[in-house]
C-alpha positions as CSV (number, residue, x, y, z in Angstrom):
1,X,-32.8,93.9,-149.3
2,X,-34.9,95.3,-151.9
3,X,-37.8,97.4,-151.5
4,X,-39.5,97.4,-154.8
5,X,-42.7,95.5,-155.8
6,X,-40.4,93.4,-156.7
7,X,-39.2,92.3,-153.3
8,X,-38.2,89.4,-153.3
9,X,-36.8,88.6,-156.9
10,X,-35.2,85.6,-156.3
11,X,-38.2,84.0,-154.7
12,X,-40.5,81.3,-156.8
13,X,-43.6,81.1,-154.7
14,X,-47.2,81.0,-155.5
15,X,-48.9,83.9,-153.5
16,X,-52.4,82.7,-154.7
17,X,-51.8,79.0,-153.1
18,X,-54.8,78.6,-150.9
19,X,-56.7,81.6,-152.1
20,X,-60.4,80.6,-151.2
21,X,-60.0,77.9,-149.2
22,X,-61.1,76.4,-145.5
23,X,-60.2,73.3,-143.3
24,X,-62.6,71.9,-145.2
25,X,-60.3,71.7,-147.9
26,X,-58.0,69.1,-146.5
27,X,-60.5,66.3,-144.8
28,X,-57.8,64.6,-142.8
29,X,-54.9,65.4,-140.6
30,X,-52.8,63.6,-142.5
31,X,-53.6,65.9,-145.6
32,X,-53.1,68.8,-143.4
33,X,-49.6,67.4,-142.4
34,X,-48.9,66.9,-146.0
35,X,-49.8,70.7,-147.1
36,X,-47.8,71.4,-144.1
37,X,-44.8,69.7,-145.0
38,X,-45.1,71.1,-148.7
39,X,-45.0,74.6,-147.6
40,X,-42.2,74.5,-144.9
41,X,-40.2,72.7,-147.4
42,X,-40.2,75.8,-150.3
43,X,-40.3,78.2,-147.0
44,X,-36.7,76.8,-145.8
45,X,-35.8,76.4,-149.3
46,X,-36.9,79.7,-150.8
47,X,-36.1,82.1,-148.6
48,X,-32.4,83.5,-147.5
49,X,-32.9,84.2,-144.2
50,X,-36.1,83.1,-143.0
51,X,-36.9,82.6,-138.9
52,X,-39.7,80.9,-137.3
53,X,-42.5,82.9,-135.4
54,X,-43.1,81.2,-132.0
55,X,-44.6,82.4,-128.7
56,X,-44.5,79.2,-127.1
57,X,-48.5,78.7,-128.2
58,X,-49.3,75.4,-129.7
59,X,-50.1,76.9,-133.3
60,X,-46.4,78.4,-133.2
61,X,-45.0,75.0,-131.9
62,X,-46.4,72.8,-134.2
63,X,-45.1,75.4,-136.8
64,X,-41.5,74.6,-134.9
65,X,-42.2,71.1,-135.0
66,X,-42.9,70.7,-139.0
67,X,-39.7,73.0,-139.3
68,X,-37.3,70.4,-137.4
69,X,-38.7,67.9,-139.4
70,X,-38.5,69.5,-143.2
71,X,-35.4,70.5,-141.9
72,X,-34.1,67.1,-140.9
73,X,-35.7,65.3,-143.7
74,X,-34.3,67.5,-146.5
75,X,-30.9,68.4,-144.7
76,X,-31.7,71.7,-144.2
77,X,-31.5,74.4,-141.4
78,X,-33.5,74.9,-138.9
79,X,-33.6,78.8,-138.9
80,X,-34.0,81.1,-136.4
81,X,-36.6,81.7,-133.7
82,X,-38.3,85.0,-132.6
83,X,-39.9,85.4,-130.0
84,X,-41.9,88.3,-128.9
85,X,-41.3,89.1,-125.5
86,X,-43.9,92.1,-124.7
87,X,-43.3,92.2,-120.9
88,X,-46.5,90.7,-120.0
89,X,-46.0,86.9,-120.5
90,X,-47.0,84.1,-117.7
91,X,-44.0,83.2,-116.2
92,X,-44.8,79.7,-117.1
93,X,-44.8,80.0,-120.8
94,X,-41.0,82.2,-120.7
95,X,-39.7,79.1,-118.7
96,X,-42.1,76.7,-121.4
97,X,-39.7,78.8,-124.2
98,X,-36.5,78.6,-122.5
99,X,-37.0,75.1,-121.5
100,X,-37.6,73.6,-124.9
101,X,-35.0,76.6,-126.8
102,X,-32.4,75.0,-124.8
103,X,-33.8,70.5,-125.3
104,X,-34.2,71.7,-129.2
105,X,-30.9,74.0,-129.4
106,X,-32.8,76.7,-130.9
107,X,-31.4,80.0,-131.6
108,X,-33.5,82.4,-130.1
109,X,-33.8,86.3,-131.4
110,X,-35.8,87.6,-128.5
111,X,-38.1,90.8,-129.9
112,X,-38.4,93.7,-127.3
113,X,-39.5,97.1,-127.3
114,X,-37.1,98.1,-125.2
115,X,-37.4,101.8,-125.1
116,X,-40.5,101.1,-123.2
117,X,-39.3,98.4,-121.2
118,X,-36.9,100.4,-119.6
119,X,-39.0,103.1,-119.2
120,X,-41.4,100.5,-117.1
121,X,-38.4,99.2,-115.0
122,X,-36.9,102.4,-114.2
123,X,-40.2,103.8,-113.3
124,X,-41.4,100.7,-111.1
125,X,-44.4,100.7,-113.4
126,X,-47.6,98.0,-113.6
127,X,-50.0,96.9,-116.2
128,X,-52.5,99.5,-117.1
129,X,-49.9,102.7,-115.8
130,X,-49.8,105.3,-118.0
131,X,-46.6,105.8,-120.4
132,X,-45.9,109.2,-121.6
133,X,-45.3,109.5,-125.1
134,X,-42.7,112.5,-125.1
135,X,-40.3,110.0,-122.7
136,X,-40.5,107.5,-125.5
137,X,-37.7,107.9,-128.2
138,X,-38.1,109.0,-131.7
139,X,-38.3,106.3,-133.2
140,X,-41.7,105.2,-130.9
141,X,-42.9,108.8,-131.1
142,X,-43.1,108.3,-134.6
143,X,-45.1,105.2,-134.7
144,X,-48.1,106.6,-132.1
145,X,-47.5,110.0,-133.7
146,X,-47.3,109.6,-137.3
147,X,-48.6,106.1,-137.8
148,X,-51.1,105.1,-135.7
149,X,-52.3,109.0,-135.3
150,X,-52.6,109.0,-131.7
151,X,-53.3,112.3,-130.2
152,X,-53.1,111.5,-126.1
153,X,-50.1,112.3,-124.3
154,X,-50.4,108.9,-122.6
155,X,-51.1,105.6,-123.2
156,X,-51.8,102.3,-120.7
157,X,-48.8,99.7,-120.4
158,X,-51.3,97.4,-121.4
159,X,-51.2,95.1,-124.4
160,X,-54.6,94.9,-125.1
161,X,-55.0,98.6,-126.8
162,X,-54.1,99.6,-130.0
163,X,-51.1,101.7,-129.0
164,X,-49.6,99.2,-126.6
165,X,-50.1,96.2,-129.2
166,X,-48.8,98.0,-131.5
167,X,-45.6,99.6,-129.9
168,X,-44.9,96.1,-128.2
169,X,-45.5,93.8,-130.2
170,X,-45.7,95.0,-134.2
171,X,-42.5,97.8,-133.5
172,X,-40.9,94.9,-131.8
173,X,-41.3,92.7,-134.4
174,X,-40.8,94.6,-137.3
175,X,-37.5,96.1,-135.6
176,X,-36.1,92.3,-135.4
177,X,-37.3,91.6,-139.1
178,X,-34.7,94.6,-140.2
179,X,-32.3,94.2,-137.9
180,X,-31.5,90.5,-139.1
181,X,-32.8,91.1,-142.6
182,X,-35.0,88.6,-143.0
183,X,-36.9,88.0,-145.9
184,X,-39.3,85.3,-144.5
185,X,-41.1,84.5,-141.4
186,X,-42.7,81.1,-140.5
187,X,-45.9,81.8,-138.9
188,X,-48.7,79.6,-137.1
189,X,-51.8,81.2,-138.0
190,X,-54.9,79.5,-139.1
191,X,-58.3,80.1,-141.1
192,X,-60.4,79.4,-138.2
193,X,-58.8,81.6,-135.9
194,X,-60.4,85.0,-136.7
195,X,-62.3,86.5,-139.7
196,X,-59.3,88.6,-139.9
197,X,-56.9,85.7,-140.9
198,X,-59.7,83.9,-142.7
199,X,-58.2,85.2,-146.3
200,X,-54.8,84.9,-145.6
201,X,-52.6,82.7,-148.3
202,X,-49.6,80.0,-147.5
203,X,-47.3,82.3,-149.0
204,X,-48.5,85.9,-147.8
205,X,-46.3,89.0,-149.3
206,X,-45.5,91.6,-146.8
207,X,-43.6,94.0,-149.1
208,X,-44.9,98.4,-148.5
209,X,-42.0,99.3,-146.7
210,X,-43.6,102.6,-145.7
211,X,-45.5,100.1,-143.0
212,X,-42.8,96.8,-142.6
213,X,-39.3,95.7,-143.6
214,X,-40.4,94.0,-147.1
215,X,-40.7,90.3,-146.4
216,X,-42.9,87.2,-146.5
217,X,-44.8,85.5,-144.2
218,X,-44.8,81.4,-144.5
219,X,-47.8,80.2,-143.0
220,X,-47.9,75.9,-143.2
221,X,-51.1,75.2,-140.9
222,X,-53.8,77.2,-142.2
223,X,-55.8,74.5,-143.3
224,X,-55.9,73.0,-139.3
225,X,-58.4,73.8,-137.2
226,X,-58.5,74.2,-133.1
227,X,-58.8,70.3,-133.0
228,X,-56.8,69.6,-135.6
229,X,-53.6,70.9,-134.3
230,X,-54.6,68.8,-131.1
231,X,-55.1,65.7,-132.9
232,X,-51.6,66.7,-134.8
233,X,-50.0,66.8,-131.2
234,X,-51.1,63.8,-128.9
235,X,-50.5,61.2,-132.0
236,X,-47.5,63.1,-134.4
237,X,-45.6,65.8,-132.4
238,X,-45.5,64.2,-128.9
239,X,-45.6,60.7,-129.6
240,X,-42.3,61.6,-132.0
241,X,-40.6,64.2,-129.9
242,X,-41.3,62.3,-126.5
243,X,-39.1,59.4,-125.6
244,X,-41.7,56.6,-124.0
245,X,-44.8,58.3,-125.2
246,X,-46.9,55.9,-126.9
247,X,-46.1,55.7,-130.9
248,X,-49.6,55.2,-131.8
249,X,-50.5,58.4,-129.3
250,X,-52.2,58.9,-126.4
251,X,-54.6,61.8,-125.5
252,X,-54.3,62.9,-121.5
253,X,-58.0,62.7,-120.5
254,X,-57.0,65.4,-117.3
255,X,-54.8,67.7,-116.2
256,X,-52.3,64.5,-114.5
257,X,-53.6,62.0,-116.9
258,X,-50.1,61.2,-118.9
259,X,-48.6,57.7,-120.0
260,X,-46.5,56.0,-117.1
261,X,-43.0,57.9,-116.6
262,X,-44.4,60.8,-118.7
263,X,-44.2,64.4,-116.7
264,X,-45.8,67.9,-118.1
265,X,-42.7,68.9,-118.3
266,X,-41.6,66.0,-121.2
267,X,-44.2,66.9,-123.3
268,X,-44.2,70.6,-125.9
269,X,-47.3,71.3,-124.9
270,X,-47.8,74.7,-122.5
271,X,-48.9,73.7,-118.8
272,X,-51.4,76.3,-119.2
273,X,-53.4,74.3,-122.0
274,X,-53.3,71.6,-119.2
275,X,-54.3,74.3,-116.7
276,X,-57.5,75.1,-119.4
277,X,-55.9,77.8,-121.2
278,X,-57.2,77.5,-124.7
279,X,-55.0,80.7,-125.6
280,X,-51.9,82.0,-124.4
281,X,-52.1,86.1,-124.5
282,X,-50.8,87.7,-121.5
283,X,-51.4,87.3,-117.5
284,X,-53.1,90.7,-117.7
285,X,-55.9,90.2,-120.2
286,X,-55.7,86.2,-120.2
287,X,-58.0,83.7,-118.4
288,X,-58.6,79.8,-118.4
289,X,-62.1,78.9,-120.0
290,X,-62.4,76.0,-118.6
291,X,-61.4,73.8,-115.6
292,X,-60.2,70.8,-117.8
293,X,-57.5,70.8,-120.7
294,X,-57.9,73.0,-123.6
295,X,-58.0,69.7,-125.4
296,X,-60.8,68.2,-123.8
297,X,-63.2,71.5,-124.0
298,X,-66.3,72.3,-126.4
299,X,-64.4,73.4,-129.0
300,X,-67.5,73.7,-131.5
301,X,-69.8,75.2,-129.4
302,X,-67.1,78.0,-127.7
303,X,-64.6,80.7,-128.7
304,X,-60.9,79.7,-128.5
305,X,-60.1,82.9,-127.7
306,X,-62.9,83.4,-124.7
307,X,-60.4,84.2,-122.3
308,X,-58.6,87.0,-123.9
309,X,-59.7,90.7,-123.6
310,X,-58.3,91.9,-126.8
311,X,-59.1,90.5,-130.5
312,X,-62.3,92.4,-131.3
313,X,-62.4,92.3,-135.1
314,X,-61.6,95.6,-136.1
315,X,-59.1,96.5,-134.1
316,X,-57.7,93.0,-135.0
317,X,-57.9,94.1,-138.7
318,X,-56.1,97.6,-138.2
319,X,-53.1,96.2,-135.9
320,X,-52.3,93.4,-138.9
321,X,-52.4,95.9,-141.8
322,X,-49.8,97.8,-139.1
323,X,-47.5,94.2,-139.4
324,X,-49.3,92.1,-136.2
325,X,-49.3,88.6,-137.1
């Protein structure tokens, strides 16, 4: 793989597509599905060894779902699948993961730190313990040492900090990215999300290998919004992935309210957005914002990410120029 600013040579992408642009851009879902499809389809085509980002959110799953159907459509492969395991998941969303790996025979590259994660097992240790950093191997020492310029001889096993982000989620990450040499990563991030993502392009170069392993990231549902990617699931992905959900769709109006013969556990969609988890982070630093469905909640008057400790701005902005997604 190279590592010049030429990285990747064989690639014909346009890194300027969507440069200055908002949801606004595309006024319908079915324009955002169409950009969507457009940029999976040069993402699988493109790229030599590209894998799909997916925590088991619903941005990352619709990612997975336009990827099964480029992939389909055009006879192509469906790559694979990384998933960030950071030792702080709700059980329910691993078994969410494992569940639908297994119904959509995914191949699954789980990303771990584990250098830390053994330290935590052996030690019998909780969210928010301290972590040495002189029991940590090299390779970690390095990052908090040299990288991130941390000076404490501890840190909290907790994700929301910039050391524990960083060390199990981005070294994670970018250790998976070089150990399968991949060139380009199908992400689920949109404009709305944050300010931080707000600039981001469909095809997004990656390529200082002083911070990452050169690659791209593919990023197909920028242009959707919080209730745009709802709108894409209850009438596109489940009514098409779901045998005897309604073709024309059907949005639950509560947490029980499906289609006749229709469990939770039939449809893609997280139990926790049913629960009223609008965002999926960690048990530790996560909460539900509401009693009903993430679907059904104010989503133009509140903060999608409400419920979640972590993603103030700046420290948002400094753990993505480190590789974070």
């Amino acid at each position: 793989m190279s590592e010049s600013a030429e990285f990747p040579d064989y690639l014909d992408v346009d890194y300027t597509d969507g440069e200055g642009e908002d949801p606004e851009e595309y006024p319908t879902v079915n324009h955002k599905i169409e950009k969507a499809i457009e940029v999976t389809k040069a993402g699988l085509e493109q790229y030599e060894n590209p894998v799909v980002m997916w925590t088991g959110g619903k941005d990352s799953t619709l990612t997975l779902y336009f990827v099964k159907e480029v992939a389909d459509r055009f006879d192509l492969e469906v790559p694979p699948v990384v998933f960030i395991d950071h030792y702080q998941h709700f059980d329910e969303l691993i078994d969410f993961v494992e569940h639908w790996a297994d119904e959509w025979d995914l191949d699954v590259i789980w990303a771990r730190n584990e250098d830390v994660g053994n330290y935590v097992d052996e030690n019998g240790l909780e969210p928010g313990d301290d972590i040495p950093i002189d029991e940590l191997s090299e390779h970690n020492q390095h990052h908090v040492r040299n990288i991130l310029e941390y000076e404490e001889d501890t840190f909290p096993f907790l994700l929301d900090t910039y050391v524990g982000n960083h060390l199990l989620k981005t070294v994670a990450l970018n250790d998976a990215i070089e150990e399968h040499d991949v060139d380009g990563i199908l992400s689920g991030i949109r404009w709305d999300e944050q300010e931080s993502r707000a600039d981001e392009t469909f095809f997004s170069p990656r390529h200082d290998p002083d911070i990452y392993p050169p690659h791209d990231r593919i990023q197909s549902i920028l242009q959707f919004a919080e209730a745009d990617v709802w709108e894409a699931f209850w009438n596109f992905v489940v009514p098409d992935t779901v045998e005897g959900y309604p073709e024309d769709g059907y949005v639950p109006q509560g947490q029980d309210d499906l289609p006749e013969g229709i469990e939770k556990e039939d449809v893609p969609v997280s139990p926790k957005y049913f629960a009223g988890f609008r965002s999926l982070g960690s048990e530790v630093s996560t909460d539900k914002s509401a009693e009903e469905p993430a679907w059904l909640q104010d989503m133009e008057n509140t903060t999608e990410r409400a419920g979640r400790a972590q993603d103030k701005e700046d420290l948002m902005e400094r753990l993505r120029d480190l590789g974070y997604m």
